[in-house]
Phi, psi and omega in degrees: 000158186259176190265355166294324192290329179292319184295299151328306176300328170299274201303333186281322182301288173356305183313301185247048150036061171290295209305308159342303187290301159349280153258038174251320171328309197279339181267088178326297170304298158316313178310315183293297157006285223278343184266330164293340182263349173297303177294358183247032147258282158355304193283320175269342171298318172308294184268071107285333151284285186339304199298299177342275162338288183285355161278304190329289196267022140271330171279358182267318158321321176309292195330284178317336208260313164319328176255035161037055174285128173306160150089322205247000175283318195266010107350289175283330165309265181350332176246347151314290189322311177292347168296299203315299183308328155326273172339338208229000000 
């Protein structure tokens, strides 16, 4: 190799914080950390995608149910309620 390619190879390692990465790789105890707070942001963005999602699509049910559509309005009342007595 030449002393440009090491400098170049230097300056690209630089770049990309190797060593840093390095030693966060070598530290164990850090890895866990970081992987345990990683899953627990996982756990509240689902719920919280869950709550989101699942008010959407009760209230798009409300909707259906409201617009006196035949067969299907009184289908989705019957299953508003029974969310609702659940709940309660």
């Amino acid at each position: 190799m030449t002393k440009k390619q090491i400098d170049d190879f230097l300056a690209a390692a630089e770049r990309m914080h190797l060593a840093d990465y390095v030693r966060f790789e070598s530290d164990r105890k850090r890895r866990l950390q970081d992987a345990f707070w990683q899953g627990v942001m996982r756990g509240i963005g689902a719920v919280i995608g869950f709550a989101v999602i699942g008010t959407l699509i009760i209230l798009v049910l409300q909707h259906i149910a409201k617009s006196s559509l035949p067969g299907i309005s009184s289908f989705v009342a019957q299953i508003i309620e029974m969310v609702r007595l659940r709940l309660n």
